[in-house]
N, C-alpha and C positions, 0 to 999 in steps of 0.2 A: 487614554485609559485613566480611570480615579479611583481613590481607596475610599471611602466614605465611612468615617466612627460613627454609630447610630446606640446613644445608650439601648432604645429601646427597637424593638421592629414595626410596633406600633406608630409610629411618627418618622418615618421618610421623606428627607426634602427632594424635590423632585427631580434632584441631578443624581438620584441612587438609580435611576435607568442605565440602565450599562455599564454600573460601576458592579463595584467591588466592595462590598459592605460587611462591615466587621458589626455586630452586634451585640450590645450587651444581653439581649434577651436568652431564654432558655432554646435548645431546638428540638422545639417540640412540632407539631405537625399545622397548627397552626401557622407561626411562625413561618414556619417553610412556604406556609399559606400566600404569607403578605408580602413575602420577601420575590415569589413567582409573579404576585399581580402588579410589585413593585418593577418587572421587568429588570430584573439586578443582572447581571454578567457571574456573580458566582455571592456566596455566603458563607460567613463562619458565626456560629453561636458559642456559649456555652453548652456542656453538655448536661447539666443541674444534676450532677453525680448518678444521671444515666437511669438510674428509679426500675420504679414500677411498668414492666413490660415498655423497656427502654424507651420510654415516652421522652427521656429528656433528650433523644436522638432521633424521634421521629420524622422531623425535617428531611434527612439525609435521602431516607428513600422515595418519600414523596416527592422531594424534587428530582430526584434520578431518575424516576420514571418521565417524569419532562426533559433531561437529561440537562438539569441542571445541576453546576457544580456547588456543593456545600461541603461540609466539613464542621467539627466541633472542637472546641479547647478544653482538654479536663480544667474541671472544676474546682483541684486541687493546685491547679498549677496559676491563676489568675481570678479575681473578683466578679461572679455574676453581676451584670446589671452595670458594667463600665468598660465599655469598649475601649478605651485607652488602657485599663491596665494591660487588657487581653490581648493589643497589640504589644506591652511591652515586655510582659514576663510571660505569656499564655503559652501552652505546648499544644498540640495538635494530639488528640486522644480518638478522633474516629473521620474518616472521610469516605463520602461516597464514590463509585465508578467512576464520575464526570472527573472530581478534583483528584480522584489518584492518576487517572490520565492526565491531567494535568502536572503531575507532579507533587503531587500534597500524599504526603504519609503521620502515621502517626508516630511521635517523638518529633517532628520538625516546628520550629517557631513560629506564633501567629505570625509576625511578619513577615520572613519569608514564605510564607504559604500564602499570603494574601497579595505578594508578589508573584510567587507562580500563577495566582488566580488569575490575573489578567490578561492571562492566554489561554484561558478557557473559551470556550465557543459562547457566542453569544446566542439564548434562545429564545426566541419570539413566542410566546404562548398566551392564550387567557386559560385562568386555570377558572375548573369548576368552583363557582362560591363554595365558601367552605360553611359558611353557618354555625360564627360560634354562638353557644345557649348560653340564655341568661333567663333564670326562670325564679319565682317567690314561692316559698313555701310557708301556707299556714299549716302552725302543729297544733292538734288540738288544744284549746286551754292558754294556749301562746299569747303576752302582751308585745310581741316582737316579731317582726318579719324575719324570713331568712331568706337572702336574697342570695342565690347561686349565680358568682359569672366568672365563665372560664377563663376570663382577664381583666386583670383589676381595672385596666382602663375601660372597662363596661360599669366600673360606679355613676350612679347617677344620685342630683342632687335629694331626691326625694329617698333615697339609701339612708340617710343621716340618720343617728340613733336606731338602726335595725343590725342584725346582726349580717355583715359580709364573710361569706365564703366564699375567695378565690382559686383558683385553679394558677396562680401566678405565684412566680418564685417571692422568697420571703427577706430580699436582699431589696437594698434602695437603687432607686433606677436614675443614675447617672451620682450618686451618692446626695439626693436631693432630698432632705427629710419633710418636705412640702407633698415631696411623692408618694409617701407611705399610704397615707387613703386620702382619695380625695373631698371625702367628705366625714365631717365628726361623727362613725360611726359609733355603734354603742363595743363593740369589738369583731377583730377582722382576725380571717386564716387562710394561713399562707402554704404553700410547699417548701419544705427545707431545704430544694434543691441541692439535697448532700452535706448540706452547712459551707462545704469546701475551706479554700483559704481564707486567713480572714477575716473568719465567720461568716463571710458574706451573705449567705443564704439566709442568714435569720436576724438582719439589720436594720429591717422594718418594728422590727417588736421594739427595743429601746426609745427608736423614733414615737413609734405610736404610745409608750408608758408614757412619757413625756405631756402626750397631749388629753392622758388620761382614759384612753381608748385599752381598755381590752386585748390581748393581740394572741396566738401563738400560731408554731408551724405542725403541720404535720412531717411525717418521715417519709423520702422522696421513696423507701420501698414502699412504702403502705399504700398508698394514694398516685395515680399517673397526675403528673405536672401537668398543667392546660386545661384539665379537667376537674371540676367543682364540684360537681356531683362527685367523684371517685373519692376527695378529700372530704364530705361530706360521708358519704356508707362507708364506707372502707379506711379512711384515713385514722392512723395512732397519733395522738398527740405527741411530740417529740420533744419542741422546746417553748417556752412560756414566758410571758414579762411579767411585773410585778402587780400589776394591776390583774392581769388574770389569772396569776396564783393566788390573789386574796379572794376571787371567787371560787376556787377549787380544783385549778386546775393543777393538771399533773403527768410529765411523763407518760407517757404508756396509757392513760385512759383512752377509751372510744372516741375521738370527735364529734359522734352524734349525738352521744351519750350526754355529752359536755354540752355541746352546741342547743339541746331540745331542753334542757335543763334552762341556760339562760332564757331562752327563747319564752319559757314559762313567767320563769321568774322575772322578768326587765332589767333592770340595775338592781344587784346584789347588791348591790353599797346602799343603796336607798333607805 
């Protein structure tokens, strides 16, 4: 039996089959996604302060229906996006049928619950592709693309200087500020996955001021986590770095609003 820290869900080394994988990522349905095709023995995410039409906990039942065990760590209790802290101080905030058979409730510590996981059933499935979207938006009048992907690890080099909206928490993934965007974007948004302990949730934005990028999150009510489009229509602006409050932003504006504005304009600073 093996416990496996995976800052992210996105990148499994290949001994996560049958393990026990602790995750920095959100668990969103995705996620639940890669963690089944990953053939894992059970899961614990984050739960990115649980959001908009509990998207930050959508894992839980998509893999119960396979009848795999998951489970989530509030997000108050331990740092999204760093599976080591979430075994060290994370509390256990939701678990599905599989791991409460298992013996996983909520209040009990990631680690012992990622010890109980081990005696979860192992279950052999291919799941259906999930098909996460990544799609470009021209807005009329626009010197800027806006490129929608419901995971940041769906940046691609030709992204550079366009504007990114992700569907991915807005905390650094394994606290690597290499990882905030993978390309000099002109500015990037995130989900506040709750902010939580921390501030974890919104630890991309400093990283990316730094590199002179643009950044804010939306509010994990406003917008479902995973999804970029949802943080695109529907997303409130929540928190901002300094680079994008000298373009305008702010609290509580629209994200579209915000978002078709630059998308017009190119670099404000220009």
């Amino acid at each position: 039996m093996r416990m496996i820290e995976a800052p992210t869900i996105t990148s499994l080394p290949a001994e996560a089959s049958g393990a026990v994988v602790i995750s920095g990522s959100h668990g969103g349905r995705y996620p639940g996604y890669l963690a089944a095709r990953a053939r894992v023995r059970a899961a614990i995410f984050s739960d990115a302060g649980v959001g908009l039409a509990g998207a930050g906990i959508g894992s839980l039942a998509y893999l119960e229906r396979y009848g795999i065990a998951a489970a989530t760590v509030s997000h108050s209790s331990a740092r999204i996006g760093d599976a080591a802290d979430m075994i060290r101080r994370g509390i256990i905030s939701h678990a599905n049928a599989p791991a409460t058979a298992a013996g996983v409730t909520a209040g009990l510590g990631c680690r012992e619950a990622a010890e109980r996981l081990m005696g979860a059933r192992l279950v052999e499935v291919v799941p259906k592709p999930f098909g996460e979207t990544r799609s470009v938006l021209e807005v009329l009048g626009a010197v800027r693309r806006i490129v929608l992907v419901d995971s940041a690890a769906q940046v691609e080099p030709g992204d550079a200087r366009q504007i990114v909206v992700t569907g991915s928490h807005g905390g650094l993934v394994g606290g690597d500020s290499r990882l905030a965007l993978r390309v000099p974007g002109l500015a990037g948004v995130f989900n506040d996955a709750g902010v939580g302990i921390d501030h974890a949730g919104i630890t991309r934005l400093p990283a990316l001021e730094a590199r002179g990028i643009a950044a804010f999150t939306v509010s994990a009510s406003s917008a479902a986590i995973g999804d970029a489009g949802s943080s695109y229509n529907n997303g409130i602006v929540s928190v901002v770095n300094a680079v994008a409050r000298a373009w305008g932003a702010r609290p509580g504006l629209r994200a579209r609003d915000l978002i078709d504005k630059w998308a017009r304009e190119g670099d404000p600073a220009a």
